[in-house]
C-alpha positions in Angstrom: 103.1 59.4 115.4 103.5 60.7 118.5 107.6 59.5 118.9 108.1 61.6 115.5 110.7 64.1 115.2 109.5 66.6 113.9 111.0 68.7 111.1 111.3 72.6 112.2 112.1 74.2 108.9 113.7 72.9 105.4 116.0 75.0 104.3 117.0 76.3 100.6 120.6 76.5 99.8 121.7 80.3 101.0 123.9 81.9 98.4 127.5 80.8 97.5 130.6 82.2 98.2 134.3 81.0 97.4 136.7 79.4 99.6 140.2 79.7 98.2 139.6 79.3 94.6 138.2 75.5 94.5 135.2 75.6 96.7 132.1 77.3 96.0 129.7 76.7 98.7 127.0 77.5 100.4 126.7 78.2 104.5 123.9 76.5 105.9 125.1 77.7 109.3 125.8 79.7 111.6 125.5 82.9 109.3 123.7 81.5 106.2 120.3 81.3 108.5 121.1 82.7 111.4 120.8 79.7 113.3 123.2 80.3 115.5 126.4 79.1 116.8 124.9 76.5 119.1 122.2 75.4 116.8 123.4 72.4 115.7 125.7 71.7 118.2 128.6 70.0 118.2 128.4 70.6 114.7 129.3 74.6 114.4 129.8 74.9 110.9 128.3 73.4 107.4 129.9 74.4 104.1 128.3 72.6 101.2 130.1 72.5 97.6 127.1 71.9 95.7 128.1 70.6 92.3 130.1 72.4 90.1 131.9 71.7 86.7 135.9 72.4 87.8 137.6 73.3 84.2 140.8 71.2 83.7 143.6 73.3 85.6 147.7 72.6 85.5 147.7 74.4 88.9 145.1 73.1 91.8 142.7 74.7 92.9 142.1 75.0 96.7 143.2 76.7 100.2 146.5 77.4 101.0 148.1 77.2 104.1 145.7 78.5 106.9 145.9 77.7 111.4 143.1 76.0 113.6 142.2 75.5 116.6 139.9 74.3 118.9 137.6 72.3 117.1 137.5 69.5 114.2 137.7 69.5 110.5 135.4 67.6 108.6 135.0 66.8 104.8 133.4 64.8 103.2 133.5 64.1 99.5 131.0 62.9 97.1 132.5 63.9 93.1 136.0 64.9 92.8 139.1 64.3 94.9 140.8 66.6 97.7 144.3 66.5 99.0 145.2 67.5 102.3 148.6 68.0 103.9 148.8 69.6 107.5 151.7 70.4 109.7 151.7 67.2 111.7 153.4 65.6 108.8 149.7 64.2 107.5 148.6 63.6 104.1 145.4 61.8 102.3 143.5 62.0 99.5 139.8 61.9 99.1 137.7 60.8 96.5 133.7 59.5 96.6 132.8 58.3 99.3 135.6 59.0 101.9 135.7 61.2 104.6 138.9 63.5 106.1 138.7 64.1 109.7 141.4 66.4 111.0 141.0 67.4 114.8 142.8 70.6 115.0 142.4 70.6 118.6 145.7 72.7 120.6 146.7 74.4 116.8 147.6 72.9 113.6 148.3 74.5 109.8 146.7 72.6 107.3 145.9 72.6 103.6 143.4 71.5 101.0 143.4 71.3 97.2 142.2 69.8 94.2 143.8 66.5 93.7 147.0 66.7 91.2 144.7 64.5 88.8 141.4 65.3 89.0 142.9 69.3 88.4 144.0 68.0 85.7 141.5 66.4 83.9 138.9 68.6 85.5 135.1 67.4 85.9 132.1 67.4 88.5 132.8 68.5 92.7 131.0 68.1 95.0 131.3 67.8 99.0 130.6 69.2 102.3 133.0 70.7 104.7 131.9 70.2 108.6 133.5 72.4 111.5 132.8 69.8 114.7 133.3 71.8 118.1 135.8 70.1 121.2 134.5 70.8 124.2 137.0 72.3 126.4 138.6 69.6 128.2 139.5 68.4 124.5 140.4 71.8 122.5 144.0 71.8 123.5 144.5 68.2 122.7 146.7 66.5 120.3 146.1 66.9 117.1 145.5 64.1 114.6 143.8 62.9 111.2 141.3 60.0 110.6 141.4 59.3 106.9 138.2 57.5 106.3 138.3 55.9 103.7 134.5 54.2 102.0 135.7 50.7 102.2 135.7 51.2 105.7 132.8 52.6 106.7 130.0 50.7 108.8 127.3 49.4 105.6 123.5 49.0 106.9 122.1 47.1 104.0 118.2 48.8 103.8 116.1 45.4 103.5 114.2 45.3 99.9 117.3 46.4 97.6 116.8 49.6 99.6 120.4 51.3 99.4 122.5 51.5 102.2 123.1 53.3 105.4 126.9 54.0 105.8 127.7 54.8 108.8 131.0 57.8 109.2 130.0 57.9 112.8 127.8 56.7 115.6 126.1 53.7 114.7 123.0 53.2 113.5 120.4 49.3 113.7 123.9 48.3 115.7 126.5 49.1 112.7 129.1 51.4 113.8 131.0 53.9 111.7 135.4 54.0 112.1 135.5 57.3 113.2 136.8 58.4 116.6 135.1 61.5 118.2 135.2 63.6 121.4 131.4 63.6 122.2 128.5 61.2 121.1 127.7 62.2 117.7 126.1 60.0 114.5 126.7 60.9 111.1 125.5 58.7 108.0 126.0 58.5 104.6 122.5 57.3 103.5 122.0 55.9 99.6 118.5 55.3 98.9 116.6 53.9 95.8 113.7 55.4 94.8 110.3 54.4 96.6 112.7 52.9 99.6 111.8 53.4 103.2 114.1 53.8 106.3 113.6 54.7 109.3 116.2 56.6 111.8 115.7 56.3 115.5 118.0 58.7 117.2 117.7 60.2 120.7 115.4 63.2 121.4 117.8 65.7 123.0 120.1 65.6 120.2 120.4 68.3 117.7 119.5 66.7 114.3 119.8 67.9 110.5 119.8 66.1 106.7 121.4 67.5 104.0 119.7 66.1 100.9 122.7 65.9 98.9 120.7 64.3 95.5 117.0 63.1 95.0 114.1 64.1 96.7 113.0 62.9 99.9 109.5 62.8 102.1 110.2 63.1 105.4 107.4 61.9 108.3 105.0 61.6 105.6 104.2 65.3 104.8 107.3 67.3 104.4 109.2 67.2 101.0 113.1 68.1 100.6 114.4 68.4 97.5 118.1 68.3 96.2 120.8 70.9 98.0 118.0 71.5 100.9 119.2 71.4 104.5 116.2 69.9 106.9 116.3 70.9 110.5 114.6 69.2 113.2 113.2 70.1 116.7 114.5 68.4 119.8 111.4 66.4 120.2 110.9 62.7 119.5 113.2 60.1 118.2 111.7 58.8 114.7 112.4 59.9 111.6 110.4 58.4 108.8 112.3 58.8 105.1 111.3 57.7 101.4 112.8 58.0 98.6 110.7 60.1 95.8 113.6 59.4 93.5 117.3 58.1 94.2 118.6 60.0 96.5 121.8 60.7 98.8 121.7 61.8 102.0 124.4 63.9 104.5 123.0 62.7 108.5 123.9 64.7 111.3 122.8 63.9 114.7 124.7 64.9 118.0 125.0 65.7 121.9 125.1 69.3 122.0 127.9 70.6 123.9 126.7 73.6 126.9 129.7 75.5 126.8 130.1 79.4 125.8 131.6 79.6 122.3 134.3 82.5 121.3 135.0 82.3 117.8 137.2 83.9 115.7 138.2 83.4 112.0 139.8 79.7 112.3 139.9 79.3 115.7 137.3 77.9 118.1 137.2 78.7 121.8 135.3 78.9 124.5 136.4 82.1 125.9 137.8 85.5 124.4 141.6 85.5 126.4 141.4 82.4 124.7 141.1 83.9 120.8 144.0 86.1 121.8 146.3 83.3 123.0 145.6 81.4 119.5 146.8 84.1 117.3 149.8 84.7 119.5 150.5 81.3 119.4 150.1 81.0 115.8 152.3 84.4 115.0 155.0 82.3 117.4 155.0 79.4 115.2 153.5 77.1 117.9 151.5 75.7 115.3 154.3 74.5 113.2 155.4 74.2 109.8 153.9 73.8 106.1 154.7 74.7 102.9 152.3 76.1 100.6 
């Protein structure tokens, strides 16, 4: 097809590494490939918690109290449940399905755990963590937190007992997701059945990945992606053609890229070294605020 875009590499899950004590995950970029940091653009960072069994734990597991700045927090969950509180005064909890979008933006402190429960009891995890750049007009901002919850999402209903196309953000065949962003992105939550069809038109210039977060997928026709696989496509067409070789779950990322030089530095996110340097004096000033751990 000559509209297609076309897939540039899949990619096999790099090897994991701990964050805090309760997420083992994998970097799909910007150091697990090399990709780099403009790659997939606005989209800087993807941690995936592929799943693990969490034994049952009095004290939750998690990352304690830690700054950002400059960019936008994503996570989204699909076994287990996360708590987050930051130093805004915001608090949610996550479970299947729901999404946590904390824009860190001019500084925040924030912090995420195991939920009180689920520690307890223990049992499967899984989810993704996202790291969505600000351009700089919008990185000293007001912070804020969209707790997305799955009964709220945008639901595509694939024709034929298909699955569903749930849309976080963007909007996809004219259903539009609840979350509030800085540029134009899309990002889906896509269920398909196995032997369903769907088709994704998205525009050409935007930089465009899939996470295949269960199943097995054919993409275009030729290209197969199994479970935990990331697959990166060129900036070249707008189709994408998917079926279903088996049920499958599916993490879509599709945005603007922002053209702006990127300065990074542990948790924070700038566009310009002097700016790094501010960040940590503001945080060592206690600009950022206040939060227990």
């Amino acid at each position: 097809m000559k509209n297609t875009k076309t897939v540039e590499t899949v990619l096999a899950p790099p090897p994991t590494h701990m964050v805090g004590n309760g997420f083992r995950v994998h970097n799909f970029f910007p150091s697990g490939y090399r990709l780099g940091q403009k790659r997939m653009s606005p989209f800087f960072l993807m941690d995936y918690n592929s799943k693990i069994e969490f034994s049952p734990s009095e004290k939750p597991r998690g990352v304690g109290v830690h700054p950002h700045r400059g960019f936008e927090t994503v996570t989204i969950a699909y076994h287990g449940k996360v708590a987050h509180h930051d130093s805004r005064g915001n608090s949610g909890i996550i479970g299947e399905g729901d999404v946590q979008w904390m824009t860190a933006a001019s500084g925040i402190l924030h912090k995420e755990y195991h939920e009180k429960e689920f520690s307890r009891e223990g049992g499967l995890f899984q989810m993704v963590q996202l790291w969505v750049n600000l351009p700089a007009k919008d990185k000293m901002s007001e912070p804020k937190y969209q707790n997305l919850l799955h009964n709220n999402m945008g639901n595509y209903e694939i024709p034929g007992n298909g699955g569903n196309v749930f849309v976080i953000a963007g909007e996809h065949n004219g259903v539009k997701g609840p979350a509030k962003t800085f540029t134009p992105l899309n990002m889906y939550d896509v269920r398909l059945n196995k032997a369903a069809k769907l088709n994704l038109s998205l525009p050409e210039n935007y930089n465009t990945g899939i996470l295949v977060v269960e199943g097995k997928v054919k993409i275009n026709e030729n290209e197969i992606a199994p479970a935990d696989h990331f697959i990166l496509f060129r900036n070249e067409g707008t189709e994408i053609n998917i079926e279903a070789m088996e049920n499958a779950i599916l993490l879509v990322l599709n945005g603007e890229p922002i053209d702006e030089p990127i300065a990074q530095y542990g948790p924070f996110l700038m566009n310009k070294q002097e700016e790094i340097v501010q960040a940590m004096e503001d945080f060592n000033k206690g600009k950022f605020g206040r939060l227990e751990d």
